[in-house]
C-alpha positions in Angstrom: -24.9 -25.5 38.0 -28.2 -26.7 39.1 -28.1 -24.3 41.7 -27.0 -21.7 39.7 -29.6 -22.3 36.7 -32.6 -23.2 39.3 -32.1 -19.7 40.8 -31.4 -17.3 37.5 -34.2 -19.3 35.4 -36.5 -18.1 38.8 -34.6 -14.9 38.5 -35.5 -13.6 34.9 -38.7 -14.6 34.6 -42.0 -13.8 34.1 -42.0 -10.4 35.8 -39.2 -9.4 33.7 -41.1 -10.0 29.9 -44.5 -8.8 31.1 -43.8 -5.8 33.9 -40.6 -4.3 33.3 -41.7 -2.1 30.7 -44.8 -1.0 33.3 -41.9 -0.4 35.6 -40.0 2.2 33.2 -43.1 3.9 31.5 -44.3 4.5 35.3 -40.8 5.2 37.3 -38.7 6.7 34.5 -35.3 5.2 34.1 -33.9 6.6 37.0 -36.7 5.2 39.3 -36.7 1.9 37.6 -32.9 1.6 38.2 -33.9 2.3 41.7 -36.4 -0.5 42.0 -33.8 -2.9 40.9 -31.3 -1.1 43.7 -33.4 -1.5 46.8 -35.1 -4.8 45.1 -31.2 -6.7 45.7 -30.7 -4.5 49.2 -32.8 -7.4 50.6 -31.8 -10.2 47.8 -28.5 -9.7 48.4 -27.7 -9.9 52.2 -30.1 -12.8 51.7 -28.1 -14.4 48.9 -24.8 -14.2 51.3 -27.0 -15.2 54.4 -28.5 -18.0 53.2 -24.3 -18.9 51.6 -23.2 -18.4 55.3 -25.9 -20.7 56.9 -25.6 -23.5 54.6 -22.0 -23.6 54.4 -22.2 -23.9 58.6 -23.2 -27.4 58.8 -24.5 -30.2 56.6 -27.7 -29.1 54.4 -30.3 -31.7 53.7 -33.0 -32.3 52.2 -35.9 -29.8 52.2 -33.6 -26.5 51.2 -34.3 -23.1 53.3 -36.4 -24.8 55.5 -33.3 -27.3 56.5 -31.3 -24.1 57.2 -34.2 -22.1 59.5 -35.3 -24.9 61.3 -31.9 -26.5 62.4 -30.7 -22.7 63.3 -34.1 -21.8 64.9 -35.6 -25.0 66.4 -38.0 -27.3 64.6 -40.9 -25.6 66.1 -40.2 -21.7 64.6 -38.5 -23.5 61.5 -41.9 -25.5 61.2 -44.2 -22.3 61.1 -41.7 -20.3 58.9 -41.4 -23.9 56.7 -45.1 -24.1 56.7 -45.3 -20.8 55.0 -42.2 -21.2 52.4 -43.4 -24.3 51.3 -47.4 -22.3 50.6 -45.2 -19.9 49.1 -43.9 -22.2 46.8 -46.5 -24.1 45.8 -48.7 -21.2 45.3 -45.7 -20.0 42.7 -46.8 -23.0 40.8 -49.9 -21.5 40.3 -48.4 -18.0 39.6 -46.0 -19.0 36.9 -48.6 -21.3 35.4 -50.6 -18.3 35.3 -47.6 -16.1 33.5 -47.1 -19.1 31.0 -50.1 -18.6 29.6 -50.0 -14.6 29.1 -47.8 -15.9 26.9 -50.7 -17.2 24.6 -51.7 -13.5 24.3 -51.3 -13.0 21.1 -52.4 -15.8 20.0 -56.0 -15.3 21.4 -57.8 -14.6 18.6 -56.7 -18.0 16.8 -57.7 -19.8 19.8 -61.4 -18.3 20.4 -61.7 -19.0 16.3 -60.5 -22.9 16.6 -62.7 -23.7 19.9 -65.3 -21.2 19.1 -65.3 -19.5 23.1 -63.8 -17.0 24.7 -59.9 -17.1 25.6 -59.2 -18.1 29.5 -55.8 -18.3 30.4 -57.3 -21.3 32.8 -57.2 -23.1 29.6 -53.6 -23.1 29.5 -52.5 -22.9 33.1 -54.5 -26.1 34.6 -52.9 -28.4 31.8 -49.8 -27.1 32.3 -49.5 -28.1 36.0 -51.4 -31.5 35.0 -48.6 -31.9 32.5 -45.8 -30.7 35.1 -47.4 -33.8 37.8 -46.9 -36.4 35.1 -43.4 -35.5 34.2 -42.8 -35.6 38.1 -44.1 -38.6 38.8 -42.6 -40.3 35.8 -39.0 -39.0 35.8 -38.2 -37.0 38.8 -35.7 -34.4 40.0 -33.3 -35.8 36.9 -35.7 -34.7 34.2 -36.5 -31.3 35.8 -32.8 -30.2 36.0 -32.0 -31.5 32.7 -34.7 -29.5 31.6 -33.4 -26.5 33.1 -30.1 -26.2 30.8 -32.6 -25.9 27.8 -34.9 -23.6 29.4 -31.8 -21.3 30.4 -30.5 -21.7 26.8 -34.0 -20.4 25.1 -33.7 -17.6 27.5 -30.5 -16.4 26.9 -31.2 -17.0 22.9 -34.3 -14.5 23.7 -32.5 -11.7 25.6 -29.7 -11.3 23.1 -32.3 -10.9 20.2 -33.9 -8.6 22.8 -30.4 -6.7 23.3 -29.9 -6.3 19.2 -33.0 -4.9 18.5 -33.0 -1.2 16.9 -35.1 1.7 18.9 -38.8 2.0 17.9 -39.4 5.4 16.1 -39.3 8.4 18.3 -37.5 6.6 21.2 -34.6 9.2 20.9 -36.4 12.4 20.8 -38.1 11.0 24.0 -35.5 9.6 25.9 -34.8 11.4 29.1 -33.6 10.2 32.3 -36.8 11.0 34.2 -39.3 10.5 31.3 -42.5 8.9 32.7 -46.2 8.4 31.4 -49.0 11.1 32.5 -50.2 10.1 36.3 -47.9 8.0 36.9 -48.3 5.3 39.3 -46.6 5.9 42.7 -42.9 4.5 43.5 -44.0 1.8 46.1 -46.8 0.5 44.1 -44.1 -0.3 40.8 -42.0 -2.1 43.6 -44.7 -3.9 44.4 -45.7 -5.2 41.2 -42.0 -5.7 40.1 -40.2 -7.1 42.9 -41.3 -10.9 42.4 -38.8 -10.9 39.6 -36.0 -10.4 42.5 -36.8 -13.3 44.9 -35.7 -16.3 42.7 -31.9 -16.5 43.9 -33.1 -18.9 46.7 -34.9 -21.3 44.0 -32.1 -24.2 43.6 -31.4 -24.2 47.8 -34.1 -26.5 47.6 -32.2 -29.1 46.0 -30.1 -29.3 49.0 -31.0 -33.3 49.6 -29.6 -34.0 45.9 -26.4 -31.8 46.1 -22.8 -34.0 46.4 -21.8 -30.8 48.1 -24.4 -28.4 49.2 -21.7 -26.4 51.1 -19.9 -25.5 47.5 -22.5 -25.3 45.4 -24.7 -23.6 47.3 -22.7 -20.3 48.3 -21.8 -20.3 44.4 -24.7 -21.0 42.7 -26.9 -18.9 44.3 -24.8 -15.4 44.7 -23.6 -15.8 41.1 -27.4 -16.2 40.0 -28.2 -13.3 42.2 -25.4 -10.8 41.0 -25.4 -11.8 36.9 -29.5 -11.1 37.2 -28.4 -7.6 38.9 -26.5 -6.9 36.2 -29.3 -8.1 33.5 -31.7 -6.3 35.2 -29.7 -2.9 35.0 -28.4 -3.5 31.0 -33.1 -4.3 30.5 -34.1 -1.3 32.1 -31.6 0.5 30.6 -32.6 -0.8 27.3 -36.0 -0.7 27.2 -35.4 3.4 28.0 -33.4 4.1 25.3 -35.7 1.5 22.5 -38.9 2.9 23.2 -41.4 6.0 24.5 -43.2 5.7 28.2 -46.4 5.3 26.5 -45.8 2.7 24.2 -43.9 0.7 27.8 -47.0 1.3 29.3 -49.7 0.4 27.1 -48.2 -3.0 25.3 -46.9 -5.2 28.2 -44.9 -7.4 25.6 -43.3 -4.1 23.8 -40.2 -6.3 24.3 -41.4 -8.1 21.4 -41.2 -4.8 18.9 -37.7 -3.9 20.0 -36.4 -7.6 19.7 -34.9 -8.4 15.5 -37.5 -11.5 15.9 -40.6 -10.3 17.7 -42.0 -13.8 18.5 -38.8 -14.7 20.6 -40.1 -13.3 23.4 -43.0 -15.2 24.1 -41.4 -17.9 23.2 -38.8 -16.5 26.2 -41.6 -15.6 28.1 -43.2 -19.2 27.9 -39.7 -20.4 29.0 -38.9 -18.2 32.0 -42.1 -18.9 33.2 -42.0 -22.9 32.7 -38.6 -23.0 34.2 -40.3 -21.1 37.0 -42.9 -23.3 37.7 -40.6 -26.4 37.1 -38.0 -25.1 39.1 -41.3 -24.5 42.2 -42.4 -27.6 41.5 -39.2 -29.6 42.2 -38.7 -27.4 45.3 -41.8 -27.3 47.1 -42.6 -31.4 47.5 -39.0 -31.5 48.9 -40.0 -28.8 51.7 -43.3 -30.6 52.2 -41.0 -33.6 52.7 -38.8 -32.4 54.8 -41.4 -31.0 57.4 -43.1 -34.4 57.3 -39.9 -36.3 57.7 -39.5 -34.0 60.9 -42.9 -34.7 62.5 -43.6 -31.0 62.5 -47.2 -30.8 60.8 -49.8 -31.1 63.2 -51.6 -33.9 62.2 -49.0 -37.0 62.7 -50.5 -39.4 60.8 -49.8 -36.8 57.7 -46.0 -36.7 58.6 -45.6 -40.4 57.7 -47.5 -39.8 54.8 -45.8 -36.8 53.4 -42.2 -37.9 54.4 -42.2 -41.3 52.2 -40.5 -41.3 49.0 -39.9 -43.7 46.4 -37.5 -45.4 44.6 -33.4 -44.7 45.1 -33.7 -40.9 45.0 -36.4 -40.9 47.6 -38.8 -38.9 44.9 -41.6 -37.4 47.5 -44.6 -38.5 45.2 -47.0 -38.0 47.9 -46.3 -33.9 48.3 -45.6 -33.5 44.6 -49.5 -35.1 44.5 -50.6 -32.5 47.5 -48.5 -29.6 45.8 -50.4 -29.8 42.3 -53.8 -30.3 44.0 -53.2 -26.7 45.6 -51.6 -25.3 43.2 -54.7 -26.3 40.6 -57.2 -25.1 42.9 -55.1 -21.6 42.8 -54.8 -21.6 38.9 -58.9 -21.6 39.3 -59.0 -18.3 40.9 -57.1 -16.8 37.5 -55.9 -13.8 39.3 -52.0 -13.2 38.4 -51.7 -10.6 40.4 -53.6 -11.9 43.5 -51.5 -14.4 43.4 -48.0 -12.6 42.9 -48.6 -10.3 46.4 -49.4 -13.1 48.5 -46.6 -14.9 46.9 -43.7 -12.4 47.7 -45.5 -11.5 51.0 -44.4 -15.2 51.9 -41.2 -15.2 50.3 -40.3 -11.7 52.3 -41.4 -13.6 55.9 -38.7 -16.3 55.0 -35.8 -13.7 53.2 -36.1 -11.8 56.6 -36.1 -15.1 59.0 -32.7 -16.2 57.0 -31.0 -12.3 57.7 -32.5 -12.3 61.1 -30.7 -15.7 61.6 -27.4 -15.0 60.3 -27.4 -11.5 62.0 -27.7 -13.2 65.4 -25.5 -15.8 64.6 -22.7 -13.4 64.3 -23.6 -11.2 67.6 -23.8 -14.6 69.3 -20.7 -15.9 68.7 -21.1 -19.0 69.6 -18.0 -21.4 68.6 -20.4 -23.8 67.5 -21.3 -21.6 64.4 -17.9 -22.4 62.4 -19.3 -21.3 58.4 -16.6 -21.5 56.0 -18.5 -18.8 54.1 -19.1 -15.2 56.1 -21.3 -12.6 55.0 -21.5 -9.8 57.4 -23.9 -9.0 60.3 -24.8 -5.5 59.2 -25.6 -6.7 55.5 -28.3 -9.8 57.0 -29.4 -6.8 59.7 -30.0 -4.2 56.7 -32.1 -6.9 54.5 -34.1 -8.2 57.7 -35.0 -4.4 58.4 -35.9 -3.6 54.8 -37.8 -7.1 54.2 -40.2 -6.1 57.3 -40.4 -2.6 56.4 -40.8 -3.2 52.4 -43.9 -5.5 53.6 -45.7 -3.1 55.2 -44.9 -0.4 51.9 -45.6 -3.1 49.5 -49.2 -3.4 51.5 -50.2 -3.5 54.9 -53.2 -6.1 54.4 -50.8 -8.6 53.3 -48.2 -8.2 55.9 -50.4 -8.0 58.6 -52.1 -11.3 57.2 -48.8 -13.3 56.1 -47.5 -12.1 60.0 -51.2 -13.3 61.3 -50.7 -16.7 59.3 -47.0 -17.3 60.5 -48.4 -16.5 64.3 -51.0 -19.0 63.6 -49.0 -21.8 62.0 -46.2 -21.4 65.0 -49.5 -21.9 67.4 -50.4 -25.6 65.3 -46.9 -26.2 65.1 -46.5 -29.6 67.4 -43.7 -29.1 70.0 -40.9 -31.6 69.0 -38.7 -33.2 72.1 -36.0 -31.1 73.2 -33.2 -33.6 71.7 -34.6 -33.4 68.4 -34.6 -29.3 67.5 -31.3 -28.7 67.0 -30.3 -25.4 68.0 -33.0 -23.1 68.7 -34.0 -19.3 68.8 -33.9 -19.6 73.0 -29.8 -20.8 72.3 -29.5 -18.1 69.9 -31.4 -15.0 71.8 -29.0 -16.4 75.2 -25.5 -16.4 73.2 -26.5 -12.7 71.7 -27.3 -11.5 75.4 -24.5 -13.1 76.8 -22.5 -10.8 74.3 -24.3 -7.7 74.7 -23.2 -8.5 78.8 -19.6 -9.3 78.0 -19.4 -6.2 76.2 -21.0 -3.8 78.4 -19.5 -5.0 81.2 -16.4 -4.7 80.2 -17.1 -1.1 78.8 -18.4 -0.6 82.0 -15.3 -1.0 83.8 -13.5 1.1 81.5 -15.3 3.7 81.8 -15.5 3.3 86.1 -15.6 6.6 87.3 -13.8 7.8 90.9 -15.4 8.7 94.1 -18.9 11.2 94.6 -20.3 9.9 91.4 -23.7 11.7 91.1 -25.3 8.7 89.2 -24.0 6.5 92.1 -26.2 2.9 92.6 -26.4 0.4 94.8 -24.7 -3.1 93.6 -25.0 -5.2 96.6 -23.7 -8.6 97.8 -25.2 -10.5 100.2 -23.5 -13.8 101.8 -26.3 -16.1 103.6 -24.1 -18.7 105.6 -27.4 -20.5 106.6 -28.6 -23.5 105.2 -31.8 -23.1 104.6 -33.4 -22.2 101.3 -36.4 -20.9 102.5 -37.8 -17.4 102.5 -35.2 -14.5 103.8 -35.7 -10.8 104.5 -32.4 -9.7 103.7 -33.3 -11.3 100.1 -36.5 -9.5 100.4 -34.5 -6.5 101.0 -32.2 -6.9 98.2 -34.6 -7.3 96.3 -36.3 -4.3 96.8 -33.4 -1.8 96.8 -31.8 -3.3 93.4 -35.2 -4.0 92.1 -34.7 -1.0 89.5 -32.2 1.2 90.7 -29.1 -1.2 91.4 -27.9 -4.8 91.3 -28.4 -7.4 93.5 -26.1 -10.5 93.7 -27.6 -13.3 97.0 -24.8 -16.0 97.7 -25.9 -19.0 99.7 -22.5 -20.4 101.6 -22.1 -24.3 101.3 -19.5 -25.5 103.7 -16.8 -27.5 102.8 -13.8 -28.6 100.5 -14.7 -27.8 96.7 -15.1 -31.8 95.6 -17.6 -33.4 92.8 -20.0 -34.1 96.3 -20.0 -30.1 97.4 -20.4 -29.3 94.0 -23.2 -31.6 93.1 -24.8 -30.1 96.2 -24.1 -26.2 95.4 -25.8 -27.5 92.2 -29.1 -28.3 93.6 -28.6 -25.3 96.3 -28.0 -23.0 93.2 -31.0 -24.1 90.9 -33.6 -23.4 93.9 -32.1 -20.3 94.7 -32.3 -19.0 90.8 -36.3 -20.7 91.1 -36.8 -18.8 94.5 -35.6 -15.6 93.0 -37.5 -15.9 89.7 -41.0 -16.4 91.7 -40.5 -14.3 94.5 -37.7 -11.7 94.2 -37.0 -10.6 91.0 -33.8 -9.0 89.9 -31.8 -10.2 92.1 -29.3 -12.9 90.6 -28.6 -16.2 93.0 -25.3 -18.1 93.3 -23.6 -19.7 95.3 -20.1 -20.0 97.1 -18.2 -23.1 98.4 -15.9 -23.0 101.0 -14.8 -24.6 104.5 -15.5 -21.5 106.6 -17.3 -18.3 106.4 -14.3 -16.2 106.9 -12.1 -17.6 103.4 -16.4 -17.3 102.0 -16.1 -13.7 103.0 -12.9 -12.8 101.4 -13.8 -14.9 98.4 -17.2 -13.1 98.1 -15.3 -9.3 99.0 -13.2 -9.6 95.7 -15.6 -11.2 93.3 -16.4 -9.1 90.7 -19.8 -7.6 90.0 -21.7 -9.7 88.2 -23.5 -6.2 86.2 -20.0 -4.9 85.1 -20.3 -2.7 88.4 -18.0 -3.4 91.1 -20.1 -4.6 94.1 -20.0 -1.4 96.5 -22.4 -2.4 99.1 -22.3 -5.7 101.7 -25.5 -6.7 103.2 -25.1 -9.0 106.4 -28.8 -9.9 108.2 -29.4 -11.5 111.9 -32.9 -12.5 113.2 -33.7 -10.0 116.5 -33.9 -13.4 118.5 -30.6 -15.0 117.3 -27.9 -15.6 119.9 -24.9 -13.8 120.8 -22.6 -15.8 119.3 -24.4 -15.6 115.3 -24.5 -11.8 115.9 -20.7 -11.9 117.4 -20.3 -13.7 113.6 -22.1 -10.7 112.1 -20.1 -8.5 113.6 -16.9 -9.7 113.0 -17.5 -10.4 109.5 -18.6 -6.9 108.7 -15.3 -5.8 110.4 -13.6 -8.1 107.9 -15.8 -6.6 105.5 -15.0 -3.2 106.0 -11.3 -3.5 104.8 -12.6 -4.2 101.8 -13.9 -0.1 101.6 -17.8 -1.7 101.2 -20.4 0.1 102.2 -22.0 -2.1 105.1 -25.7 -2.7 105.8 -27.1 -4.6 108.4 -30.5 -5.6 108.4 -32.2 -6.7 111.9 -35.7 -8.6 111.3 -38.3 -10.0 113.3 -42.1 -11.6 112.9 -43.5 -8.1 111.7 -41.3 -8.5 108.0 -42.1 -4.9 107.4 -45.8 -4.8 108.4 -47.7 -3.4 105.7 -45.1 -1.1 104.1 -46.4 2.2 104.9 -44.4 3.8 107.5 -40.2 4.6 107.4 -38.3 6.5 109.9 -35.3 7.7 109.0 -32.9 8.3 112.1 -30.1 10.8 111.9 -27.8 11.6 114.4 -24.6 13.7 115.1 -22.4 10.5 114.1 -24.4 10.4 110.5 -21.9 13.0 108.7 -20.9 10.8 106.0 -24.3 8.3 106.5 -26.7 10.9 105.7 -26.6 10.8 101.8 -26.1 7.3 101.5 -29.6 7.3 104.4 -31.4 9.0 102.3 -30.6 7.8 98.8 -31.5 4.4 100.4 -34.7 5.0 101.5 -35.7 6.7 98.4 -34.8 3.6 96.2 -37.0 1.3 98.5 -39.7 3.5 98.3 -39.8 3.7 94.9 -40.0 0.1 94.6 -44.2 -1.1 93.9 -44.0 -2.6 97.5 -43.8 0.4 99.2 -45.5 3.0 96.9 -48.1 3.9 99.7 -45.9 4.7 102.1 -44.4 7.7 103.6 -40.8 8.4 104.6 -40.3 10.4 107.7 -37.0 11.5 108.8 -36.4 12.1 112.6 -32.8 13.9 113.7 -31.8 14.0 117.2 -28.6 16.9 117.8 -27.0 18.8 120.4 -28.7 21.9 121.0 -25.8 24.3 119.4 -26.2 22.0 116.0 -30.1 21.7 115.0 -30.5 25.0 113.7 -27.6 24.4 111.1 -28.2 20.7 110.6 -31.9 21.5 109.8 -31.0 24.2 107.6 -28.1 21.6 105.4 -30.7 19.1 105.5 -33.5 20.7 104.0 -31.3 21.9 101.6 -30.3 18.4 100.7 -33.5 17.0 100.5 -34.9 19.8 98.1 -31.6 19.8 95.6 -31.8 15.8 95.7 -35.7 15.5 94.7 -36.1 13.3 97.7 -40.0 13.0 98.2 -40.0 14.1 101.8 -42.6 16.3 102.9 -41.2 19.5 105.0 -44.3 18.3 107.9 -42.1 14.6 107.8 -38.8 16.5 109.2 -38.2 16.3 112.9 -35.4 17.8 114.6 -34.9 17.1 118.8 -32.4 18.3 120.7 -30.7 15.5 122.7 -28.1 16.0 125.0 -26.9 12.2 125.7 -27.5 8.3 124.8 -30.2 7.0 126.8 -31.9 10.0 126.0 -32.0 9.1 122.3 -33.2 5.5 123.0 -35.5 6.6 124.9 -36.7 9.1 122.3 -35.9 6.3 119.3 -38.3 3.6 121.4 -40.9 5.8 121.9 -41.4 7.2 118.6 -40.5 4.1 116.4 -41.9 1.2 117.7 -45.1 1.6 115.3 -42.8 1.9 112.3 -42.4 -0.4 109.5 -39.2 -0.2 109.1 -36.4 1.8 110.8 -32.8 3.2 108.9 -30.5 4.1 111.4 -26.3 4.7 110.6 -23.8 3.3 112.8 -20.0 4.3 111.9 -16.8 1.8 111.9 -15.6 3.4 114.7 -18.6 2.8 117.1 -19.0 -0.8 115.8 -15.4 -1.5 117.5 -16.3 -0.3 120.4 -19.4 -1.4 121.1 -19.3 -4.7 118.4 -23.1 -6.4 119.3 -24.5 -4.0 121.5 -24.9 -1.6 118.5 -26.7 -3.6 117.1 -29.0 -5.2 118.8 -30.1 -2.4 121.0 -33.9 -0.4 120.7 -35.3 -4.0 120.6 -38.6 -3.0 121.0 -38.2 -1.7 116.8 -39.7 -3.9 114.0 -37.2 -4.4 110.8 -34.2 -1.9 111.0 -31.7 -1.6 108.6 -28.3 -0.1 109.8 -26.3 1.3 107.2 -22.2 2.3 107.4 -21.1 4.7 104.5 -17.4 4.2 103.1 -18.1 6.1 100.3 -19.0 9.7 99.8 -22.5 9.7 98.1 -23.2 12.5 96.2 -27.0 13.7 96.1 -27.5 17.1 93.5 
């Protein structure tokens, strides 16, 4: 119950006895009955989201604020905690304010007795003087006793509201769409109205007295928020039917005439708004408390402060003292409705952190997040959406400002040690991307097509059996070639029996690899694979799965031009190994050039290249898309027998052309080569000044000749040697 009574005395409040009446003279009845509509299509996924989040875990003291900052981190939950708790003190202020509208009518009586004119001032500072003493004197218990007779005045006043007769003329009037002359527009009414929908989050802040926040909680605040839903539809639709547009619009207490006793509703309206401000000004000290008692304001020595209660309940005297003093100097500036936009600017930032949370919760999935409440994730996605977009409608100045604020308070937020946050958005953001993965990998695979796929893209393995961790071309090249295009996976071999020493050590070999990559070779993604040879490292690599939800199609293997004959005899045989496996199979041979400066590519083609070519070419064109090698040129040399140029020219130009491949027609150079040491000759000749050389070799030739195909032209800088087992498709 004091959830449920904090919340609904917030709920039908102040707004409702002084601007409903606007709202229907200005929107008609339809319009005002969709106010209240899109009003609770951000209260309500709240309502359930705020349920869901506090029913996860144990709730303590400080409210909303508890719930954001143990799901978000104390650093996000202290900037967003920062601003609820301005919020709420500046609502203070604002219902003070309200309370003494309620003193209208009584104006003239007043200015007689004290002789000046009437300043609501007058009322609103000794109200929130009077509200400190009861505070400080009795505490928590007083203010939610209080709240039972508050409700019941309020309830007395809407039911002598709902037995009034119509005012004369209201029937001839009525219509569905009646509205005064120049109406204002539909997003300004919202504006001034929706304040009286963002109460149902009011008795969360009594979290840290609750026996059982978890129960009462989920039930006081969705029963507050749904029963004012309903009053708010059976008011507008009264108000309608009891009285004309103009008389709505020009007597903001025309409640008051359609009522059987007329002075109920001030006396209502003097309630809802006290219940307001005594329902704020139990909430807000406890936030204050909360963030102190969390070391999250930037000025430690005002944590202490802040965060010390007194007596057995812990009453936090100190913020209740810093609360009043702001919310005084707020009452000064007199200006309700001031006060009201910056108020529900606020109060939309922290509605749309609490959907934004419990949205991601649920794509994140993490087992950790166990609420025995569930709203669901496209209600808290619809009412983050709306609150942001409903900011900017409601005005842009304040949104920008109450985004600019939170920006600025996350900036003078202290960072808290790691071990004391909690969860934070970092946990959160990875569990939702590690979903988002799952899933599309696994859509991926589905959905796998067959061979000649015209969308076909690299996803290439790599196994490094050496030990070092320092720089590597056939990283470098990985890197380039899956960059943007493909998928790059770089596995560092470390020998022996899988044990807690190898795995401590494939550990540490792991975490620089991932460090490496991050700094120097982006988009590639490092791992590493134990085993106690690299023949059972091949096999194991060969039938991992893709780590993008693509199967890897490609196999890189790289040798230094200088290594001996026994490492390339390794290379050799494992691509052989490899090649059962129905990989595509590049070699990359490096020296002390690594790739010069990136400006020159020769593309060899030969009359072995039939099923290389496409796979060549494609290739090349990824590398040379990548930033690295935007200056430079490709330039493809073919060597045929005489009988086959004419027609090889012919299907490659063709190919080049319907493929989009940027190779200039002068860049195409077809020789006619009769024999083998002819085309070395020709290859060494023309080549050595290039930056980098792709050449194809074919299974077949690799078994016969094993290492002499590959390390032959040695006078070449970098070449990459690429084997084609599938049938790439270029249109």
């Amino acid at each position: 119950m004091p959830v449920f009574l904090a919340a609904i005395s917030t709920i039908l409040g102040a707004v409702m006895f002084l601007r409903f009446g606007y709202a229907v003279a200005h929107a008609g009845l339809v319009g005002a009955l969709g106010i209240v509509l899109l009003g609770h299509l951000v209260t309500v996924p709240t309502a359930l989201a705020i349920s869901e989040i506090a029913t996860n875990r144990r709730v303590g003291g400080g409210g909303e604020y508890f719930v954001i900052s143990r799901s978000f981190g104390l650093r996000i939950g202290g900037a967003i905690g920062l601003s609820l708790y301005v919020s709420q003190a500046i609502s203070v202020a604002f219902y003070a304010l309200a309370f003494a509208e309620a003193f209208t009518p009584l104006a003239p009586r007043i200015e007689a007795l004290l002789g000046m004119a009437f300043d609501p001032r007058m009322v609103s500072i000794p109200l929130v003087l009077l509200l400190l003493g009861l505070m400080l004197s009795k505490g928590a218990d007083l203010g939610v006793a209080a709240l039972y007779v508050v409700v019941s005045v309020l309830l007395v006043s809407m039911a002598l509201f709902f037995a009034g007769s119509p005012l004369p003329g209201a029937a001839e009037a009525f219509r569905l769409d009646e509205r005064v002359a120049n109406p204002d527009p539909f997003v300004t009414v919202f504006a001034i109205v929706f304040p009286a929908f963002t109460g149902m989050t009011a008795g969360v802040g009594l979290s840290g007295d609750l026996e059982k926040p978890g129960r009462s909680i989920p039930l006081g605040t969705i029963g507050a928020t749904l029963v004012g839903m309903v009053a708010y539809v059976a008011i507008v639709w009264k108000l309608a039917v009891s009285a004309p547009a103009q008389v709505l619009a020009e007597d903001q207490l025309a409640m008051g005439r359609i009522a059987v006793w007329g002075p109920i509703i001030p006396i209502g309206l003097a309630c809802a708004t006290l219940s307001s401000a005594l329902g704020s000004i139990l909430v807000a000290p406890r936030t204050l408390q909360a963030l102190g008692r969390d070391g999250v304001l930037p000025a430690p020595a005002l944590n202490g402060v802040l965060a010390r209660g007194a007596g057995k309940a812990n009453e936090p005297r100190n913020a209740t003292l810093l609360t009043c003093a702001l919310a005084i100097a707020t009452c000064a500036l007199g200006n309700v409705d001031a006060v009201a936009r910056l108020v529900s600017m606020f109060f939309m930032v922290t509605y749309g952190a609490l959907c934004t949370i419990s949205a991601l919760e649920h794509f994140a999935a993490s087992p950790g997040y166990r609420p025995s409440f569930r709203s669901r994730w496209y209600l808290s996605l619809l009412g983050a959406l709306l609150c942001l977009f409903m900011m900017f409608q409601m005005d842009p100045l304040f949104a920008v400002l109450s985004l600019a604020a939170m920006c600025g308070l996350y900036a003078a937020t202290k960072r808290t040690p790691a071990g004391e946050t909690g969860q934070d958005l970092g946990t959160i953001f990875r569990g939702v991307m590690g979903q988002a993965i799952r899933r599309m990998n696994i859509r991926l695979q589905r959905r796998r097509s067959a061979r000649l796929d015209p969308d076909w893209r690299p996803s290439v393995v790599a196994l490094d059996p050496r030990p070092s961790t320092g720089d590597r071309a056939g990283l470098q090249m990985l890197s380039w070639l899956c960059d943007r295009h493909g998928f790059g996976t770089y596995l560092r071999l470390v020998p022996g029996e899988l044990d807690e020493e190898t795995l401590e050590r494939s550990d540490r070999i792991k975490a620089d690899l991932v460090e490496i990559c991050k700094r120097s070779y982006p988009g590639v993604y490092a791992g590493t694979v134990i085993s106690p040879s690299l023949r059972q490292a091949l096999v194991q690599t060969l039938q991992m799965p893709g780590a993008s939800g693509m199967e890897n199609n490609t196999f890189l293997l790289e040798f230094e031009a200088d290594d001996s004959a026994e490492h390339v005899e390794r290379i050799v045989q494992s691509a052989l190994l490899a090649s059962r496996a129905d990989k595509n199979l590049l070699f990359l041979r490096h020296g002390e050039r690594r790739f010069g400066d990136r400006s020159e590519v020769h593309l060899w083609l030969t009359w072995h290249d039939t099923q290389n070519a496409s796979l060549m070419v494609l290739l090349t064109y990824i590398l040379l898309d990548h930033e690295d090698w935007e200056d430079a040129e490709i330039t493809v040399l073919a060597a045929y027998p005489a009988e086959h140029v004419a027609d090889e020219r012919e299907r490659f130009v063709s190919l080049v052309e319907a493929g989009r491949i940027p190779v200039p027609r002068r860049n195409i150079r077809f020789f006619v080569v009769a024999e083998g040491e002819e085309f070395r000759e020709l290859v060494g000749r023309l080549s050595s000044g290039a930056d980098l050389v792709v050449m194809g070799i074919t299974l077949a030739r690799l078994q016969e000749k094993g290492t002499d195909l590959l390390t032959r032209h040695p006078g070449l800088g970098e070449v990459l040697f690429v084997m084609a087992e599938e049938k790439v498709a270029i249109e």
